[in-house]
Short mmCIF file of the C-alpha atoms (twelve columns), coordinates in Angstrom:
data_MODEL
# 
_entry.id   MODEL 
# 
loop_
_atom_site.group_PDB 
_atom_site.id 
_atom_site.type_symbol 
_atom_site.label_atom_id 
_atom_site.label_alt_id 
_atom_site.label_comp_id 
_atom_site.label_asym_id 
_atom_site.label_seq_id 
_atom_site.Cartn_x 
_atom_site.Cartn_y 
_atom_site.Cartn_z 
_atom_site.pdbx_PDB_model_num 
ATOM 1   C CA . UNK A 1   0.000   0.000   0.000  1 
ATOM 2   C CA . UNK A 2   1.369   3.358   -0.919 1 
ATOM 3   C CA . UNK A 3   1.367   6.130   1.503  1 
ATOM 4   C CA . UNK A 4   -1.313  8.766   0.041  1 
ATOM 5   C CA . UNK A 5   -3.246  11.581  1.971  1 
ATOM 6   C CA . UNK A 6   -6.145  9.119   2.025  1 
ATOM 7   C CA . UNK A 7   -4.388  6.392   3.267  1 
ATOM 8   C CA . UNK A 8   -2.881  8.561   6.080  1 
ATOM 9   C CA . UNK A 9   -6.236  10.004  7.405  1 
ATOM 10  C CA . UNK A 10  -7.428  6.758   7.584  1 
ATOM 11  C CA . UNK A 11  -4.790  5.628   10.083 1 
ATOM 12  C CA . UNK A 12  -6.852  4.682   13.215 1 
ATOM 13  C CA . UNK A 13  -5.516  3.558   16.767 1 
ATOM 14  C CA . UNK A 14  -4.688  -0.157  16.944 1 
ATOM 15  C CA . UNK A 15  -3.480  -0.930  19.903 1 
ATOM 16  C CA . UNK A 16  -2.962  1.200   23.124 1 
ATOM 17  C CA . UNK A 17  -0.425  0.118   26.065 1 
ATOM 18  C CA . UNK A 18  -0.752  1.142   29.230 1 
ATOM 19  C CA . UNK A 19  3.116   -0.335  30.710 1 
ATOM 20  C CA . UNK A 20  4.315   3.096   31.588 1 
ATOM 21  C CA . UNK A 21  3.587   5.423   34.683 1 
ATOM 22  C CA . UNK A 22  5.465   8.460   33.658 1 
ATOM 23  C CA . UNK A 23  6.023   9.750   30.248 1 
ATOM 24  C CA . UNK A 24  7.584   7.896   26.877 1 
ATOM 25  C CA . UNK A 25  10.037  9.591   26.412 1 
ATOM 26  C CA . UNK A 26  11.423  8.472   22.601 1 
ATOM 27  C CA . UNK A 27  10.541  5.386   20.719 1 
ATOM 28  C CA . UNK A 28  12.550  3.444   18.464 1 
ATOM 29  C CA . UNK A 29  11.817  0.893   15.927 1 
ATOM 30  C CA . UNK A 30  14.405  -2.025  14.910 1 
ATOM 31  C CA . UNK A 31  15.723  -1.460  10.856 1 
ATOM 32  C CA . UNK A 32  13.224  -4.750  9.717  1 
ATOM 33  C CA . UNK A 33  9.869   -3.157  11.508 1 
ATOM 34  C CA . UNK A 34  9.809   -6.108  13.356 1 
ATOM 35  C CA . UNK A 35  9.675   -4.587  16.638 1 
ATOM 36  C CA . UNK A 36  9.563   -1.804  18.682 1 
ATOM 37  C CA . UNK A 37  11.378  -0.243  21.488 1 
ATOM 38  C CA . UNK A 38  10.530  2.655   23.987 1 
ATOM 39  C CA . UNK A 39  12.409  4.132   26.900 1 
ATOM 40  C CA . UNK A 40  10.301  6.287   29.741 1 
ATOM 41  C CA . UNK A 41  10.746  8.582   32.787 1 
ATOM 42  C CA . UNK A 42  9.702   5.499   35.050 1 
ATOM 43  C CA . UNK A 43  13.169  4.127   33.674 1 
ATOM 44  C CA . UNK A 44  11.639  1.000   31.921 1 
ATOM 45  C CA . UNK A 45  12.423  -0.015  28.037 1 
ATOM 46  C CA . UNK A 46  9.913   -1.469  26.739 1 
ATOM 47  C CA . UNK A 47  9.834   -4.180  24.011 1 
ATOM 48  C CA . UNK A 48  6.830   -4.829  21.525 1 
ATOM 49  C CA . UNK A 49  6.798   -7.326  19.023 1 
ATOM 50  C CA . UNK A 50  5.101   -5.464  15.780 1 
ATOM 51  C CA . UNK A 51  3.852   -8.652  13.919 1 
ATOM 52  C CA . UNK A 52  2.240   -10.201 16.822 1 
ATOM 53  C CA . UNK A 53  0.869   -6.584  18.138 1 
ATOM 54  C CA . UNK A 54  2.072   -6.918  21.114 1 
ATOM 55  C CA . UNK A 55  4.026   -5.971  24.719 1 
ATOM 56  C CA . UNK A 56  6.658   -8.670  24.777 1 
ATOM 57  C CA . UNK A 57  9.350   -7.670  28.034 1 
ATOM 58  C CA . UNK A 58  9.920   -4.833  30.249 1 
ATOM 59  C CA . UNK A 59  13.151  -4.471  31.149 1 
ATOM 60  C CA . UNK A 60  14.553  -1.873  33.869 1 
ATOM 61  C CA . UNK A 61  17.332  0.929   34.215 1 
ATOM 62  C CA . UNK A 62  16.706  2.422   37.953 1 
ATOM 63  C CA . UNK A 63  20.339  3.232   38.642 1 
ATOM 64  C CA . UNK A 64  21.264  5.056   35.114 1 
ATOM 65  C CA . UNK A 65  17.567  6.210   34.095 1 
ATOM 66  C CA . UNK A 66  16.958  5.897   30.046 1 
ATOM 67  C CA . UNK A 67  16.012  8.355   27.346 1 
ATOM 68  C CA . UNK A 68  16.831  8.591   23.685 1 
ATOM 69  C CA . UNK A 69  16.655  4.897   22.947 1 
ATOM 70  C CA . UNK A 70  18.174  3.495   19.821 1 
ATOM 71  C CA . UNK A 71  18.291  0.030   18.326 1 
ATOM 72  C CA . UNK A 72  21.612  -0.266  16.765 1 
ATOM 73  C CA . UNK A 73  22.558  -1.057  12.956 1 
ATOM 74  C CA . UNK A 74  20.983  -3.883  11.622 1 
ATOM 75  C CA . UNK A 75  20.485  -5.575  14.557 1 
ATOM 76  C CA . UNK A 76  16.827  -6.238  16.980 1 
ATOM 77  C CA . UNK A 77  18.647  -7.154  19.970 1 
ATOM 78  C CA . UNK A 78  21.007  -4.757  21.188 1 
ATOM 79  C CA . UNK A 79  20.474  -0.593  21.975 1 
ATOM 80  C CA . UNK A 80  22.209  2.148   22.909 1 
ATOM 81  C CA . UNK A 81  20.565  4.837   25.329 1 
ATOM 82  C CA . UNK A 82  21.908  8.099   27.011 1 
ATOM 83  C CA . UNK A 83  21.457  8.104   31.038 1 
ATOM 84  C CA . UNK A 84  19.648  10.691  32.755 1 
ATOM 85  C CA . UNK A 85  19.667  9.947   35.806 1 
ATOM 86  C CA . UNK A 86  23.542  9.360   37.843 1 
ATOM 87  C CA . UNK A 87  25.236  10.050  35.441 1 
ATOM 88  C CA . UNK A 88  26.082  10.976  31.294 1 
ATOM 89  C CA . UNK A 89  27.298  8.516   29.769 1 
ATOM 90  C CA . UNK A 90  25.626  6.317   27.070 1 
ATOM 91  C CA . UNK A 91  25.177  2.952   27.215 1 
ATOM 92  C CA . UNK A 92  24.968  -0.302  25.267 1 
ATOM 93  C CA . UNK A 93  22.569  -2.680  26.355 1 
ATOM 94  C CA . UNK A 94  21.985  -6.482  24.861 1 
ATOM 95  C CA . UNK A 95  18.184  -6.964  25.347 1 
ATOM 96  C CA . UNK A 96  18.224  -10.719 25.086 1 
ATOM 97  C CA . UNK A 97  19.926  -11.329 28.458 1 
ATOM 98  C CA . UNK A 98  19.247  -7.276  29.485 1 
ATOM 99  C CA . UNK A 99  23.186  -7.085  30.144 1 
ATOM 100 C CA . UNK A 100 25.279  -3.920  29.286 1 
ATOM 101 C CA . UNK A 101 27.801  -4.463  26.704 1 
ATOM 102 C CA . UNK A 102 29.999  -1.655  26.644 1 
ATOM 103 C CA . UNK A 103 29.711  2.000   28.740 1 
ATOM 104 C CA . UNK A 104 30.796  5.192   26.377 1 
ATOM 105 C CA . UNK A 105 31.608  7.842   28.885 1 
ATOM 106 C CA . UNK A 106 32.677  11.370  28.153 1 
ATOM 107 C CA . UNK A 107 30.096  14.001  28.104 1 
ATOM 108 C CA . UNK A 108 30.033  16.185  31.183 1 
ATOM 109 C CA . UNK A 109 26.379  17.354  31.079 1 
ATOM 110 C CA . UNK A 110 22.595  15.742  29.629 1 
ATOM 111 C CA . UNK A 111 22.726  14.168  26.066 1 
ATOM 112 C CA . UNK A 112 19.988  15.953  24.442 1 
ATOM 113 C CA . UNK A 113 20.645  14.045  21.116 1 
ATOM 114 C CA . UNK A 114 21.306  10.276  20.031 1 
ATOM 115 C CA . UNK A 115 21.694  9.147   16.197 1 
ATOM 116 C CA . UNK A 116 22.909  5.917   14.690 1 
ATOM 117 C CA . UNK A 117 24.384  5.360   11.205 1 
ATOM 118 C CA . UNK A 118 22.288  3.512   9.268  1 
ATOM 119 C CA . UNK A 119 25.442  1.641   7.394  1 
ATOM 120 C CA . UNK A 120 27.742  0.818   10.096 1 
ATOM 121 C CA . UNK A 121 28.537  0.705   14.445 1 
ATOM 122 C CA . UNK A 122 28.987  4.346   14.033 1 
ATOM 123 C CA . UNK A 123 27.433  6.759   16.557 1 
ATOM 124 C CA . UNK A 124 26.922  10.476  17.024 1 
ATOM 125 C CA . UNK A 125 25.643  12.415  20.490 1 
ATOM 126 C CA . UNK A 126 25.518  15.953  21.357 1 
ATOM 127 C CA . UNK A 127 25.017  17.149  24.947 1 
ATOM 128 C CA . UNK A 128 24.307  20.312  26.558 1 
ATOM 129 C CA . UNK A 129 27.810  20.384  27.464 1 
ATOM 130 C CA . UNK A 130 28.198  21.997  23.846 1 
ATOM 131 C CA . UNK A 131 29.736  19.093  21.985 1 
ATOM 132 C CA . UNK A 132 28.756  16.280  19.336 1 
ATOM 133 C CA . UNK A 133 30.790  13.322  20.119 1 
ATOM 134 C CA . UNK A 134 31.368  10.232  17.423 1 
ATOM 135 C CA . UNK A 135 31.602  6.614   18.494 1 
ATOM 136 C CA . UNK A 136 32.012  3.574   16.983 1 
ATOM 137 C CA . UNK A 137 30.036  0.522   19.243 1 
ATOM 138 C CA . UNK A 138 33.337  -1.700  19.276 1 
ATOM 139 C CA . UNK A 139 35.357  0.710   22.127 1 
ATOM 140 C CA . UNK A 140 34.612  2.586   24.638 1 
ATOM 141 C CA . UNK A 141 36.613  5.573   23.296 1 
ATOM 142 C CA . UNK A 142 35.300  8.545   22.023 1 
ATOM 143 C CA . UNK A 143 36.521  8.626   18.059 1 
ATOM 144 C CA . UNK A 144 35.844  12.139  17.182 1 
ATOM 145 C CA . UNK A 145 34.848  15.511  19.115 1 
ATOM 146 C CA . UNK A 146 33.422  18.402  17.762 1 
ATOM 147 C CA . UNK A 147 32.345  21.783  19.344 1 
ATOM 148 C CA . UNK A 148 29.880  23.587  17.132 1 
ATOM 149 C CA . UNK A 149 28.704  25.721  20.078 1 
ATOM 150 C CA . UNK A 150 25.282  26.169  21.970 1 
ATOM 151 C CA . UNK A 151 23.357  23.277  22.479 1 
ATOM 152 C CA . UNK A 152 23.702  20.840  19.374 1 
ATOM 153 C CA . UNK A 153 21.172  18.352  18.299 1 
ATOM 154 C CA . UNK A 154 21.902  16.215  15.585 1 
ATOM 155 C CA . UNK A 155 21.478  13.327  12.809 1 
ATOM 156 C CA . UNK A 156 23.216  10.891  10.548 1 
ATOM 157 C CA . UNK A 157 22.224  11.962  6.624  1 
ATOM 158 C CA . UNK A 158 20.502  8.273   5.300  1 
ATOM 159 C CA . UNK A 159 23.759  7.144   3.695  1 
ATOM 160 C CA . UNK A 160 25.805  7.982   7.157  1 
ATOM 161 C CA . UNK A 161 28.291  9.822   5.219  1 
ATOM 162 C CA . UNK A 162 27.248  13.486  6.918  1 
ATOM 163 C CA . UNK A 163 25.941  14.312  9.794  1 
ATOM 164 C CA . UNK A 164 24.143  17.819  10.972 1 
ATOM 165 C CA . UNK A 165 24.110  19.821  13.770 1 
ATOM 166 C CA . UNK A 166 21.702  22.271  14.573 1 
ATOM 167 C CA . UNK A 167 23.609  24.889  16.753 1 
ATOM 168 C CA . UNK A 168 22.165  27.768  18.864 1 
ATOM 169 C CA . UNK A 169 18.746  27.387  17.520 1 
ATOM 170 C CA . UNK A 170 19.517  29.189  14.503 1 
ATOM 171 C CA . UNK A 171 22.188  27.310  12.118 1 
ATOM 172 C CA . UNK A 172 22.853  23.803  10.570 1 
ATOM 173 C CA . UNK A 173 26.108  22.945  9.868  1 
ATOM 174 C CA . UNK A 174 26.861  20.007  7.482  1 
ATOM 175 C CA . UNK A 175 30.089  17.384  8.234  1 
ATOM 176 C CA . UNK A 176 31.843  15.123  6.457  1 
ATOM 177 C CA . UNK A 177 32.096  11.863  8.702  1 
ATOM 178 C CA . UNK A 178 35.549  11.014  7.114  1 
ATOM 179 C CA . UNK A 179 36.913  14.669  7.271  1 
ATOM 180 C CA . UNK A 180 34.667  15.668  10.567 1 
ATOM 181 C CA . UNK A 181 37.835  17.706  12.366 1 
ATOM 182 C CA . UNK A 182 38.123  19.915  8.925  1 
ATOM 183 C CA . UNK A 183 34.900  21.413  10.509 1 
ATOM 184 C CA . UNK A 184 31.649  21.885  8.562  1 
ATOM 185 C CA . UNK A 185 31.491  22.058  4.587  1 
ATOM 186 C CA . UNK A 186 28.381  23.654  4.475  1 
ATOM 187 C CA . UNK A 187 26.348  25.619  6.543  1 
ATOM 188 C CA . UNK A 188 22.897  27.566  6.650  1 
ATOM 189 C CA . UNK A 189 21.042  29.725  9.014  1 
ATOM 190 C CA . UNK A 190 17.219  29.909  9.755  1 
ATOM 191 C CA . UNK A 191 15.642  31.791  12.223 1 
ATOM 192 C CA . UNK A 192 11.793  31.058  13.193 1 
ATOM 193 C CA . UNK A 193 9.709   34.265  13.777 1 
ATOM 194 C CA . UNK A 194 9.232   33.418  17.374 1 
ATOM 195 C CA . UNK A 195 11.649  32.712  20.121 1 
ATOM 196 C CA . UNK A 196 11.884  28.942  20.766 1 
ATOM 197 C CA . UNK A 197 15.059  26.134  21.202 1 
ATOM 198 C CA . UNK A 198 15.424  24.012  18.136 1 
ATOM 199 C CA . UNK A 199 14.944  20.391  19.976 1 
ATOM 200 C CA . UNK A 200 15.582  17.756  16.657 1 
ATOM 201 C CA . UNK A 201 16.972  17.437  13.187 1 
ATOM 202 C CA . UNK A 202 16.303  14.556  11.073 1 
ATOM 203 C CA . UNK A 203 16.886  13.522  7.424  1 
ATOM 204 C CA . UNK A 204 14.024  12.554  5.022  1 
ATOM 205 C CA . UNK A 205 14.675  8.863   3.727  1 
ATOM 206 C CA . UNK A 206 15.903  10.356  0.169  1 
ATOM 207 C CA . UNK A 207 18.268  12.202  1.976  1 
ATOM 208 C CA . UNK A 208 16.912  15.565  0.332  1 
ATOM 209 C CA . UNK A 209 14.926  17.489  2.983  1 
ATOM 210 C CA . UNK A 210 16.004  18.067  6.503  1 
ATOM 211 C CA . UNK A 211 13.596  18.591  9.453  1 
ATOM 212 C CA . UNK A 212 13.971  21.095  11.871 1 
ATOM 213 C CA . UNK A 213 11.729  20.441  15.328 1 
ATOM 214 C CA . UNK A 214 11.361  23.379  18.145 1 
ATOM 215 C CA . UNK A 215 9.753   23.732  21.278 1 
ATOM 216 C CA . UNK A 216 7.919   26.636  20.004 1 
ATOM 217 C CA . UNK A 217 5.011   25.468  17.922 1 
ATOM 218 C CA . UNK A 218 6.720   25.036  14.593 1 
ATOM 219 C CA . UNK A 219 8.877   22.827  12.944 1 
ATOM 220 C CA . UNK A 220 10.660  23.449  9.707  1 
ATOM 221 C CA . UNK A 221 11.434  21.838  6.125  1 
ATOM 222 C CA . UNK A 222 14.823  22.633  4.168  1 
ATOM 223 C CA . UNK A 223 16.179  21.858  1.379  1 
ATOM 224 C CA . UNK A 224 19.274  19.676  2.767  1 
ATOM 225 C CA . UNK A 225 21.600  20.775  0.018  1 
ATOM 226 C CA . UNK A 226 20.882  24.708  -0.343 1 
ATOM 227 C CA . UNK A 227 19.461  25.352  3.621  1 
ATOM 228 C CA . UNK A 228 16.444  26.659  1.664  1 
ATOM 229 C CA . UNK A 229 13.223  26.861  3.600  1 
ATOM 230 C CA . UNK A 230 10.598  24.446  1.747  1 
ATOM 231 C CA . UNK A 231 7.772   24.678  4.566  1 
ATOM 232 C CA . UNK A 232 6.923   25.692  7.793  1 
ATOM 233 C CA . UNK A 233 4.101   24.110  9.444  1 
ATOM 234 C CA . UNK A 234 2.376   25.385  12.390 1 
ATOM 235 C CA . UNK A 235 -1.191  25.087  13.996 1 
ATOM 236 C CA . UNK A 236 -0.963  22.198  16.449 1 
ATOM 237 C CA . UNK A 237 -1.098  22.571  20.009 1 
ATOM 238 C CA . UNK A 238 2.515   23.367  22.052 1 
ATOM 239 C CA . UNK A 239 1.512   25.837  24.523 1 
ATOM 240 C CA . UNK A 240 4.095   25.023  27.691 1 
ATOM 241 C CA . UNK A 241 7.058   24.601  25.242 1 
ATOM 242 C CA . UNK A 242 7.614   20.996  25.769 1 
ATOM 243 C CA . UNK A 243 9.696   19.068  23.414 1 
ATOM 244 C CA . UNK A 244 7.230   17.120  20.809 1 
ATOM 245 C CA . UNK A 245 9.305   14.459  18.209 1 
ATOM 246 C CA . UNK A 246 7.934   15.354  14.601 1 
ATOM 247 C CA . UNK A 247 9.238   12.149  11.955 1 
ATOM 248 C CA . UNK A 248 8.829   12.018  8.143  1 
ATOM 249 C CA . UNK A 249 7.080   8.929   6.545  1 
ATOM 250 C CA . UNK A 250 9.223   6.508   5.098  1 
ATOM 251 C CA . UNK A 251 8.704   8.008   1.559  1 
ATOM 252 C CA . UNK A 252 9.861   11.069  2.358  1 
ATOM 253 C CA . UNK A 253 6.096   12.708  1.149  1 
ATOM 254 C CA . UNK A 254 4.793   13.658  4.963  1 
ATOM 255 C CA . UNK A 255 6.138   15.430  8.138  1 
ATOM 256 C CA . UNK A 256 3.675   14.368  11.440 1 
ATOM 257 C CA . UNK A 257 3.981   16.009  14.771 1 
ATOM 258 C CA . UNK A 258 2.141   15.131  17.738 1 
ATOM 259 C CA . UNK A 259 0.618   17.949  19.969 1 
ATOM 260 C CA . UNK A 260 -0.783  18.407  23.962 1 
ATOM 261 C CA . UNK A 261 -3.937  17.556  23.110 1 
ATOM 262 C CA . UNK A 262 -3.021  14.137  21.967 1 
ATOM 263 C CA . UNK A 263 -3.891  14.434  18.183 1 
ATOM 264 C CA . UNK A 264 -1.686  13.848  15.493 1 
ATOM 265 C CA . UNK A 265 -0.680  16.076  12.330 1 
ATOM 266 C CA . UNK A 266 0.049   15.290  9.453  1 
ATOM 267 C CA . UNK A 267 1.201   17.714  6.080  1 
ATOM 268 C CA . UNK A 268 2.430   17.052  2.555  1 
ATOM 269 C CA . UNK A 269 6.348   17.780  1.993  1 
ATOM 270 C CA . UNK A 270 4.758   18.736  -1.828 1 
ATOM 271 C CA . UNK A 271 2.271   20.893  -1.051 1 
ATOM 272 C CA . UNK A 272 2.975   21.807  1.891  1 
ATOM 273 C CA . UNK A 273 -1.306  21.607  2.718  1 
ATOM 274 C CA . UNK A 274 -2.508  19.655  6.347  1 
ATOM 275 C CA . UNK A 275 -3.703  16.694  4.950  1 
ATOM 276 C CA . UNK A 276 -4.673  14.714  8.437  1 
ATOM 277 C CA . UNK A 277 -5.184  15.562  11.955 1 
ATOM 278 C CA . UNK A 278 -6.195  11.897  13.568 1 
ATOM 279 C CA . UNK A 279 -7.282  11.563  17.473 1 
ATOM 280 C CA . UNK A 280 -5.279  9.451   19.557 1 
ATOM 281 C CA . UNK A 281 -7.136  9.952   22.612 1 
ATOM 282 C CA . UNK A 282 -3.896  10.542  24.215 1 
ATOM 283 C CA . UNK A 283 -4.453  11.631  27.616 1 
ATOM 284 C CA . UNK A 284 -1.739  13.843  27.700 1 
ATOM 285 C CA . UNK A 285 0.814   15.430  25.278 1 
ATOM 286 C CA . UNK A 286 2.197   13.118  22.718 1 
ATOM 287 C CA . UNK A 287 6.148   13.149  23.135 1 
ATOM 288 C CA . UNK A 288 7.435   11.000  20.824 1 
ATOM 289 C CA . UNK A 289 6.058   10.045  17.192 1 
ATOM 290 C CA . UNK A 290 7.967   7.318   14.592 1 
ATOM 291 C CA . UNK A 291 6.250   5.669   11.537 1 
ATOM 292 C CA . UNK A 292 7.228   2.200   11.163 1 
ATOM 293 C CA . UNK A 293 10.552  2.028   8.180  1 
ATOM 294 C CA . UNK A 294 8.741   -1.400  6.727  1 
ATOM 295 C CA . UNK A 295 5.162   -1.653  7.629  1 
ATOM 296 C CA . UNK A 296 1.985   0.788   7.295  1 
ATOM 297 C CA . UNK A 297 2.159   1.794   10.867 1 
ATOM 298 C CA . UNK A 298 3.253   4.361   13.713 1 
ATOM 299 C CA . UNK A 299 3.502   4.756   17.287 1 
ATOM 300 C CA . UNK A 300 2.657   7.700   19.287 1 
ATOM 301 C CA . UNK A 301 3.627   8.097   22.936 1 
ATOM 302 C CA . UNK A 302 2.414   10.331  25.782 1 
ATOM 303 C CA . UNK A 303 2.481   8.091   29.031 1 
ATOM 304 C CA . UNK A 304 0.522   5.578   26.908 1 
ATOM 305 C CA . UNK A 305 1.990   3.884   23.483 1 
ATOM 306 C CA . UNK A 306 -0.485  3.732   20.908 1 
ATOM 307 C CA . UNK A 307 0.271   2.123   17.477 1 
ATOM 308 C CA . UNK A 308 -1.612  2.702   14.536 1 
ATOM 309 C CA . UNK A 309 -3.222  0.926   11.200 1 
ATOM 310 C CA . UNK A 310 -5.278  2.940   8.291  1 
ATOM 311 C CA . UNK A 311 -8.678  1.667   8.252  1 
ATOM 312 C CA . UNK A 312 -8.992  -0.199  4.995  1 
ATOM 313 C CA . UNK A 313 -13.005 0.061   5.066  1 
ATOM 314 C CA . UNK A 314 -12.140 4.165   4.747  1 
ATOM 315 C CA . UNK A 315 -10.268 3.695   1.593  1 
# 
């Protein structure tokens, strides 16, 4: 079935999960669809089997805390998360035997952002202590350090050749992976017409659009070659400033936000139109959002974790 505006406002909820007391905090799936992982402020991660449609192990990370949860390259059985709790240092967990398989210490203040490459055991963070680190899952030691100032979020570019980091709320700056220390080869600014902190970036699949996510009630569209502004969408609810995950679909076509009052929105990357604002009957804002990279479904977090299917009958 190919993603159309149709298709997408008939997306209905599925399945809802009540595992979590406090909020979802980010939810990841594996690269096959086949499952899906979420970390929370209770400190659980929380497995789901996506073919089955259902809650399959709760595992638990009192001591450390867990937020920004990642599965990593090709693999449904290992993750990487950033602690928020003792301390800042990321970790690598195998979820089979829910044993840590390496620590990756090194930032001196919160990890505000967590990508993996999609090609290889490479890794990027940035913290609030105003650097983007690069990993690589097989040591311990920090491989690469940049510091692009401010508070930097970033993301690996689809092919994992380039990364960007958003700096100060107000610039992207591109990098080579192989030729990171050279510093940035490209780099745009773009302001928003209200105050707000920029709180994501993330590629579209084709690797042509970047998406810019703020606390302030807008997100943003570029061009990821030129920095030039292709849309910026508005008109969902972010009153208090909280941090809400926006995702593109897999096709690259659609940018969905959640909002506080638990719906979902949904616009064209084309056209730039609203084409679907669906009810989740989220009882409280929805934090984290990611469509599915195999299979005609998303999940949507607030302290619940819904999971979606379009409604065939609607089509």
């Amino acid at each position: 079935m190919k993603i159309t505006d149709s298709v997408l406002r008939s997306f209905r909820v599925a399945r809802t999960y009540r595992e979590n007391a406090e909020k979802v905090n980010c939810v990841d799936f594996s690269p096959d669809g086949e499952n899906a992982v979420s970390s929370s402020d209770d400190d659980c991660i929380v497995l789901y089997d996506m073919r089955e449609g259902k809650h399959t192990r709760t595992l638990f990370s009192k001591k450390y805390g867990v937020d920004l949860i990642r599965y990593t390259h090709g693999d449904t059985h290992t993750v990487i998360y950033s602690s928020n709790k003792q301390d800042d240092t990321i970790r690598y967990l195998s979820l089979m035997d829910n044993k840590f398989i390496r620590y990756f210490p090194g930032h001196t203040a919160r990890v505000i952002a967590l990508s993996m490459s999609p090609v290889d055991d490479t890794f990027i963070s940035g913290s609030l202590d105003k650097t983007i680190r690069i990993w690589d899952l097989r040591s311990q030691n920090c491989q690469g350090l940049t510091n692009p100032l401010g508070k930097p979020v970033c993301s690996f570019d689809p092919e994992g050749l380039i990364f960007a980091a958003g700096v100060e709320s107000q610039a992207i700056k591109l990098y080579d992976l192989r030729a990171f220390d050279k510093g940035p080869f490209a780099s745009f600014e773009t302001r928003f017409n209200r105050v707000c902190d920029w709180t994501g970036l993330k590629f579209s699949n084709n690797g042509k659009q970047i998406l810019v996510t703020t606390n302030g009630g807008m997100i943003r569209v570029l061009n990821a070659f030129s920095g030039a502004v292709l849309h910026t969408f508005s008109g969902y609810n972010n009153s208090k400033g909280i941090s809400l995950e926006a995702c593109f679909t897999p096709d690259s076509q659609f940018v969905m936000i959640g909002s506080e009052d638990g719906r979902v929105h949904v616009w064209s990357t084309e056209s730039g139109m609203k084409v679907a604002v669906l009810d989740g009957k989220h009882p409280g804002p929805i934090n984290t959002l990611q469509f599915n990279p195999r299979y005609m479904t998303f999940a949507s977090a607030c302290t619940n974790m819904t999971f979606w299917l379009p409604c065939v009958d609607e089509l």
